[in-house]
GUDREN-851402 format. One record per residue (C-alpha): residue number from 1; residue in three letters; x, y, z. Coordinates in pm, 1 decimal, decimal comma. Example, Ala and Ser with C-alpha at 12.3 -4.5 7.8 and 13.67 -1.06 7.14 Angstrom:
  nr rest     east    north       up
   1  ALA   1230,0   -450,0    780,0
   2  SER   1367,0   -106,0    714,0
//
This chain:
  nr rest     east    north       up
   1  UNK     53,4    853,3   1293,8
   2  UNK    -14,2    518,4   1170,5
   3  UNK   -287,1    364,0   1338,5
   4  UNK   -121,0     23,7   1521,6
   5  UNK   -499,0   -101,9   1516,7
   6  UNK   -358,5   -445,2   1620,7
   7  UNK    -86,5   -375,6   1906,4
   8  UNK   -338,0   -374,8   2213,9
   9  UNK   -470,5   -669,9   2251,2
  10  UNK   -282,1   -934,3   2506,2
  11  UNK   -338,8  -1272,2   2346,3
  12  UNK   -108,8  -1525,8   2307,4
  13  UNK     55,0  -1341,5   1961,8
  14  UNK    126,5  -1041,7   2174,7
  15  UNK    278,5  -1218,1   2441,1
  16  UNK    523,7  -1419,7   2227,1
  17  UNK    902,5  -1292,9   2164,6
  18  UNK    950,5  -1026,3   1949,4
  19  UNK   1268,8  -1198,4   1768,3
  20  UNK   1037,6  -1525,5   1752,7
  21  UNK    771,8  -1344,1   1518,9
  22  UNK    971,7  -1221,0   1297,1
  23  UNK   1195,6  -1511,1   1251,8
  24  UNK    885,4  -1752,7   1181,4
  25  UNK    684,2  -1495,6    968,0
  26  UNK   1003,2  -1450,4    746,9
  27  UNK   1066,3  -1836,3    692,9
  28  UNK    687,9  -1893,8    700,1
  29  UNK    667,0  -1650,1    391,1
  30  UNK    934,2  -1771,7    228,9
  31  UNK    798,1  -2143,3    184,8
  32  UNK    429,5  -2045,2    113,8
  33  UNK    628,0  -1814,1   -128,3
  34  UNK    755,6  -2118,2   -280,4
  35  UNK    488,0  -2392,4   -267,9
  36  UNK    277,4  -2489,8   -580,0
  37  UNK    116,9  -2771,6   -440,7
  38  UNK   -249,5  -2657,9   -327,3
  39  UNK   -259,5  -2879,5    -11,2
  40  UNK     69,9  -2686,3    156,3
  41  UNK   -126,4  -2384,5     35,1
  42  UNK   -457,9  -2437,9    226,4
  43  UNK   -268,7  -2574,5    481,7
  44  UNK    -97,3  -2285,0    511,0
  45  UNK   -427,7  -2047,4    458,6
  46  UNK   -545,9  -2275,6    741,4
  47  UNK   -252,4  -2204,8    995,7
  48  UNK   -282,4  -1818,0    952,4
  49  UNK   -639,0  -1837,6   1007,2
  50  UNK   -599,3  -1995,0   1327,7
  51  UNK   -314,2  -1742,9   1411,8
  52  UNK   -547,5  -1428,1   1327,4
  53  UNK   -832,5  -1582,8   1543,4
  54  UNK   -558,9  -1718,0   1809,7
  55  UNK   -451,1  -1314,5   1816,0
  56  UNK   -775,0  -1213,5   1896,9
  57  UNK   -747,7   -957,4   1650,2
  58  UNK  -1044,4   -716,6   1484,9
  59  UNK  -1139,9   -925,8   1227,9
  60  UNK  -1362,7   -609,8   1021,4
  61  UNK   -985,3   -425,8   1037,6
  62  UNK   -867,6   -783,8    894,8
  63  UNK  -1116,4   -833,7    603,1
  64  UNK  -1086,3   -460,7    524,7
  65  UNK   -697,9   -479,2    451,3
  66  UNK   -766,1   -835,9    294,6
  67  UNK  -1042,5   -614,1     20,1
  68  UNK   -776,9   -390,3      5,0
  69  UNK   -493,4   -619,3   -166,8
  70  UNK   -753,9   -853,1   -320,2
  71  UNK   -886,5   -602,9   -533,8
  72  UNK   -510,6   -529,8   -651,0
  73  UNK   -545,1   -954,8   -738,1
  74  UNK   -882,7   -914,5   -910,9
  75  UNK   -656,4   -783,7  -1195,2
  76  UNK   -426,8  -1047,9  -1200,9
  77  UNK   -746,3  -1277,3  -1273,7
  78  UNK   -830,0  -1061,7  -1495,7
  79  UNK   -558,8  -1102,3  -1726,0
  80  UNK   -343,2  -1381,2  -1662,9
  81  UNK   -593,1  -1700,1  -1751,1
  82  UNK   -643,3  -1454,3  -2047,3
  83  UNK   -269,6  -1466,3  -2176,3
  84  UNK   -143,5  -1798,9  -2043,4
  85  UNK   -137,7  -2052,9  -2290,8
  86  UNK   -325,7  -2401,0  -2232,7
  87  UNK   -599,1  -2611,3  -2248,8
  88  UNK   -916,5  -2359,9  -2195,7
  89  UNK  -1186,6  -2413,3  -1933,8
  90  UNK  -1442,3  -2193,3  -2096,7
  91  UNK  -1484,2  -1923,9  -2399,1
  92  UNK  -1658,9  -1567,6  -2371,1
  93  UNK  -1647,7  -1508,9  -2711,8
  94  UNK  -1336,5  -1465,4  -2841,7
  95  UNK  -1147,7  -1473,6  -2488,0
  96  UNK  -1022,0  -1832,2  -2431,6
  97  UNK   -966,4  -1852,3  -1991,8
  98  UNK   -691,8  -2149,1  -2015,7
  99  UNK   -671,5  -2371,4  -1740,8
 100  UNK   -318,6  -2344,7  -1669,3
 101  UNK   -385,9  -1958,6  -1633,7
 102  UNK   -649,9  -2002,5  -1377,8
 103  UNK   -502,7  -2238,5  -1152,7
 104  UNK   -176,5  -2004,4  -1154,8
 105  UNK   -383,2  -1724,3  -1049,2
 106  UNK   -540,7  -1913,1   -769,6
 107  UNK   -245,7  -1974,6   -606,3
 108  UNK   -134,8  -1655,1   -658,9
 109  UNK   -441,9  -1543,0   -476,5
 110  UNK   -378,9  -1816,0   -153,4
 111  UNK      3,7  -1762,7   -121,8
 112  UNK    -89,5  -1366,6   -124,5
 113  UNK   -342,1  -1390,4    147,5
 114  UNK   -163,4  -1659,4    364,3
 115  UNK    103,4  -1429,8    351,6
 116  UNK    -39,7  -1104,7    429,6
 117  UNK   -263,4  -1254,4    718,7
 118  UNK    107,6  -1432,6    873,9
 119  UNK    215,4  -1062,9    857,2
 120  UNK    -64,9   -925,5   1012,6
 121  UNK    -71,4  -1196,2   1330,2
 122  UNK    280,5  -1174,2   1415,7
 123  UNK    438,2   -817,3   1243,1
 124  UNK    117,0   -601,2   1326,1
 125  UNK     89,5   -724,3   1678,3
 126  UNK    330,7   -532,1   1815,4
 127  UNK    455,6   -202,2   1802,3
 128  UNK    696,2    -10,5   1490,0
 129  UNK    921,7     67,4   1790,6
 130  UNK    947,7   -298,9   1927,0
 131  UNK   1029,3   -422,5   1598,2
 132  UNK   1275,4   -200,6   1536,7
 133  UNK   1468,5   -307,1   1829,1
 134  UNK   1417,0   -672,2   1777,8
 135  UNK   1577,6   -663,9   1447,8
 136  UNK   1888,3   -554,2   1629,2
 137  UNK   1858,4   -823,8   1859,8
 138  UNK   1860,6  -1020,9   1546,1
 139  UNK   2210,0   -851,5   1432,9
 140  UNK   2069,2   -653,7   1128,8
 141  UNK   2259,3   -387,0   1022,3
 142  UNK   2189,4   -112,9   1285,7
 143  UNK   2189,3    130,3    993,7
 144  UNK   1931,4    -64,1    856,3
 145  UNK   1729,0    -22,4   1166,5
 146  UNK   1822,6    330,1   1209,2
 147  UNK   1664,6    402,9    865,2
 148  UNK   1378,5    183,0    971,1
 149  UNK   1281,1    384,7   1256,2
 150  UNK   1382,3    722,8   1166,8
 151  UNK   1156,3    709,4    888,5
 152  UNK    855,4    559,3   1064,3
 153  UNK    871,8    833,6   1305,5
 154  UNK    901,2   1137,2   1019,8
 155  UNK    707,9   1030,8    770,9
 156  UNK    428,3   1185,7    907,6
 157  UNK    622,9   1563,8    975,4
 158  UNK    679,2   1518,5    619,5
 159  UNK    298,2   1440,0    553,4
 160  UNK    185,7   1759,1    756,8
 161  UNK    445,2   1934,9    552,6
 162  UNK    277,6   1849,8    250,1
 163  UNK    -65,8   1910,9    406,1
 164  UNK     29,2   2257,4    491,2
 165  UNK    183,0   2381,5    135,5
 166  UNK   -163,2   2196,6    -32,6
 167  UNK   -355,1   2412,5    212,2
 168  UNK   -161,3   2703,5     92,0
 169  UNK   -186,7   2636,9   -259,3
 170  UNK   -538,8   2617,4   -208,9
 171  UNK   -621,7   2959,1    -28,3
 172  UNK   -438,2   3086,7   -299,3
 173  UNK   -698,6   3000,5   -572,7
 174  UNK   -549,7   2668,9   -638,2
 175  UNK   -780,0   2431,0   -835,6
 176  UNK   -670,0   2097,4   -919,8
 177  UNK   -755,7   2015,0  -1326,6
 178  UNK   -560,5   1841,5  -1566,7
 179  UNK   -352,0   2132,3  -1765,4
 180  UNK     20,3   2231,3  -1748,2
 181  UNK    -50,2   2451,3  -1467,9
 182  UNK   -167,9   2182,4  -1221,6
 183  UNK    132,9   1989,2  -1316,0
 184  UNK    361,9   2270,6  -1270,6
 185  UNK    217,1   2378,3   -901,5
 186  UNK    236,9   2047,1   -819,5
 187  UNK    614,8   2011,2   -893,4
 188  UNK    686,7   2336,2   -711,8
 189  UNK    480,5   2194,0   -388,6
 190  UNK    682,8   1893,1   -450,9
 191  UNK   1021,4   2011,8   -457,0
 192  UNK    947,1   2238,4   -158,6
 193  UNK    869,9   1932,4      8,6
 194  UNK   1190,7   1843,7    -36,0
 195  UNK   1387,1   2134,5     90,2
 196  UNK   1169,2   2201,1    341,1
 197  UNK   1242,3   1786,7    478,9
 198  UNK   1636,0   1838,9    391,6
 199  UNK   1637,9   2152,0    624,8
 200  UNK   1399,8   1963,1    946,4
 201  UNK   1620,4   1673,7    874,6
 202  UNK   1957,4   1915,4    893,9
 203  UNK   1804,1   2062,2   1234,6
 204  UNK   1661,6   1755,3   1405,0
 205  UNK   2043,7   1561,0   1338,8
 206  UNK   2205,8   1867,5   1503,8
 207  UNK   1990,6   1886,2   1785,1
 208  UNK   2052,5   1514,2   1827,3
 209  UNK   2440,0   1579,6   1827,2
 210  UNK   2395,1   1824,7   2085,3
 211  UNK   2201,1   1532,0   2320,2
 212  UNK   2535,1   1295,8   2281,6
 213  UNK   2318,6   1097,3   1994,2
 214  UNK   2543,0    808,5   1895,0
 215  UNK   2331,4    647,1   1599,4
 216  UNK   2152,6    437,8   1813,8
 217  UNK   1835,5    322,4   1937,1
 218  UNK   1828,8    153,8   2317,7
 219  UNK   1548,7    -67,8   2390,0
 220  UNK   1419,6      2,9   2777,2
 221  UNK   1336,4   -377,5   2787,2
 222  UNK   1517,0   -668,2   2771,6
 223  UNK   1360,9   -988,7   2598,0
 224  UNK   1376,7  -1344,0   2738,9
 225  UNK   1266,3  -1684,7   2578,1
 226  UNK    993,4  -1806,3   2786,8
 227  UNK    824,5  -2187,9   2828,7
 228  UNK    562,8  -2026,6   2662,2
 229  UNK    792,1  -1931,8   2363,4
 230  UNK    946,3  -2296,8   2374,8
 231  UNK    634,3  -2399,7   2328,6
 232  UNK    519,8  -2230,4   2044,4
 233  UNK    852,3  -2250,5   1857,8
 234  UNK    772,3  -2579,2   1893,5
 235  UNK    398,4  -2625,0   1714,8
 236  UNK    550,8  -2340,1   1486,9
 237  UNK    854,2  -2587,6   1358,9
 238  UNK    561,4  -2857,0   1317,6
 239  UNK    380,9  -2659,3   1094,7
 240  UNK    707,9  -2562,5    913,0
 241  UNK    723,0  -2892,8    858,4
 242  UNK    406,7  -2976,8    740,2
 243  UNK    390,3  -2724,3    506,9
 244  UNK    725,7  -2880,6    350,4
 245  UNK    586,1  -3266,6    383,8
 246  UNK    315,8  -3143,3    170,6
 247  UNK    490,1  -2948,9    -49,9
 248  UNK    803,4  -3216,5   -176,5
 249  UNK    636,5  -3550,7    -79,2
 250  UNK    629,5  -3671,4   -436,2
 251  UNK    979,7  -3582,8   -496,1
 252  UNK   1112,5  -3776,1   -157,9
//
């Protein structure tokens, strides 16, 4: 299963309205998305810091999944003040680092992690299931949401699937190495995969005909705005707001 390392806890975050999260963390990602000034950026690294300490989240599971996409933005510094053209900062022999380059890959590197930390205060605070039914509270396609949840809850009969041909692969002599063999087995334990998920999937939509399913999810609880949710929609908006003073100032 996939470990919901930040769904416990019962700060303020968790408490909040499902529908409200997602809402703010969508438009919230959309205008850090879009800024290029660097005060709205720190600004906005700034409010999602707050957020993750206001969640009372594990901050080592925090900085581990921040390594974890950084070192997929190490390369982007590693080639992009390389190839952008501009005025250079400094020379390492015959590799010019251009200013222009740099400062594009900085805020590359602050709209990344103010994004990714806004996702991981409001989206990762609560569970796969209760998001699932807040997006149909939010009247998206309910075969979005079907699709949404279905596969959150088989990807992982698929992944013992695969887990169990490997194993048998491997009792049968199987040794990984890079020849036409290897690629062949793993083909074959691919494409069993699939059959073997087209048939569970053929069987587990049956069965769910048989128990009157009607391609549809209910939600056991029912979600109400609260002061508390006033209230935060409110300092949320400011900050919204903020980030957009910042941002377009100049051009008012």
């Amino acid at each position: 299963m996939i470990n919901e390392a930040f769904t416990t806890s019962n700060s303020i975050i968790h408490r909040l309205d499902p529908r409200l999260k997602i809402i703010y963390a969508i438009f919230f990602s959309i205008l850090v998305a879009l800024c290029n000034r660097f005060e709205a950026l720190f600004f906005g690294l700034t409010v999602t810091v707050c957020l993750i300490l206001l969640a009372r989240l594990d901050k080592k599971i925090v900085f581990k999944r921040l390594i974890l996409v950084n070192g997929l933005v190490f390369f982007f510094w590693l080639f992009i003040p390389l190839t952008f053209e501009g005025e250079p900062i400094f020379m390492l022999g015959p590799l010019s680092f251009s200013r222009p380059g740099v400062l594009l890959a900085c805020r590359f590197t602050l709209k990344t992690n103010t994004i990714l930390m806004m996702l991981i205060a409001f989206m990762s605070s609560m569970p796969v299931s209760t998001l699932g039914h807040a997006m149909g509270m939010l009247k998206i396609h309910p075969k979005l949401i079907l699709l949404f949840l279905m596969t959150y809850r088989y990807i992982f009969v698929i992944q013992q699937e695969y887990q169990r041909l490997a194993r048998s692969a491997k009792i049968r002599g199987f040794n990984p190495s890079t020849n036409i063999h290897t690629y062949k087995t793993y083909a074959y334990i691919i494409g069993m995969l699939f059959i073997r998920a087209s048939e569970r999937a053929e069987r587990v939509h049956n069965a769910m005909l048989c128990r009157g399913f009607n391609r549809r999810f209910y939600c056991l609880n029912e979600y109400f705005l609260t002061p508390l949710d006033w209230g935060i929609s409110f300092l949320l908006f400011i900050t919204l707001t903020g980030i957009i003073i910042l941002e377009w100032s100049q051009l008012i």
